[in-house]
N, C-alpha and C positions, 0 to 999 in steps of 0.2 A: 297487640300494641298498635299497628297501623290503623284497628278502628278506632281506638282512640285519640289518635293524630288527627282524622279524616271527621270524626266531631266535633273537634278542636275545630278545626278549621271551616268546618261548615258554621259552628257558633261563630266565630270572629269574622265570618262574610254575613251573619243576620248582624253580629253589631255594628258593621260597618253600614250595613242599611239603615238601621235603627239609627244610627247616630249621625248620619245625614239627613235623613229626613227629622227625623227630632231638632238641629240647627240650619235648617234647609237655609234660614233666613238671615244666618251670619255670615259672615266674610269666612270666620274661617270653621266652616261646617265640615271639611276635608280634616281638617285637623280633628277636630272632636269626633270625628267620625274613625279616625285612624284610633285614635284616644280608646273610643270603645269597643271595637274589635279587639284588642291589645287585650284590653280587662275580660274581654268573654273568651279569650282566649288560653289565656291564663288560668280563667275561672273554670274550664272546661276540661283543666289537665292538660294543656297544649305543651306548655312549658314540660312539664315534667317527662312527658311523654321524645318530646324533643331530647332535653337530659340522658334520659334512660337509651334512645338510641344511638346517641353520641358516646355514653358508656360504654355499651355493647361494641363497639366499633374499636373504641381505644383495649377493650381488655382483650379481641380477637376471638379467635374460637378455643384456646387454650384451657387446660382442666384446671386454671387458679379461682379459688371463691375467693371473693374481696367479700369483705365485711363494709357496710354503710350504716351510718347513724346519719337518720335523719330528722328523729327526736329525741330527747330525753323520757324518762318518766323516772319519778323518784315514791320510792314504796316505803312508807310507815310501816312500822313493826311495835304493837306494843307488846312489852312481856311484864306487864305488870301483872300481880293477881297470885 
């Protein structure tokens, strides 16, 4: 998990480069630049990665399984025939 943190965050300091130099020439190129590190960060698992350690913290080293849904999926069944 911490490599994935540690990509996360290496993605969102190239978008923060990317995204200053891409607006180098606006007023507020700090902002759009903050803007897309945020998004490559996210995009890179950063978030979730964060979530999951923040999890891990709150349930302790205790033997309780929590159950998570974090999609649905809904299954057809035909029984025609």
């Amino acid at each position: 998990m911490k490599q994935s943190i540690r990509f996360a965050l290496a993605a969102a300091g190239a978008g923060l480069a990317w995204g200053y130099l891409r607006h180098r020439r606006d007023g507020r190129a700090p902002m759009f630049a903050a803007v897309q590190a945020l998004e490559w960060f996210v995009a890179y698992g950063g978030a979730a990665a964060l979530l999951e350690r923040v999890r891990e913290g709150l349930e302790g080293a205790g033997d309780v399984e929590v159950e998570r849904v974090t999609h649905t999926r809904q299954t057809i069944v035909d029984h025609s025939g």
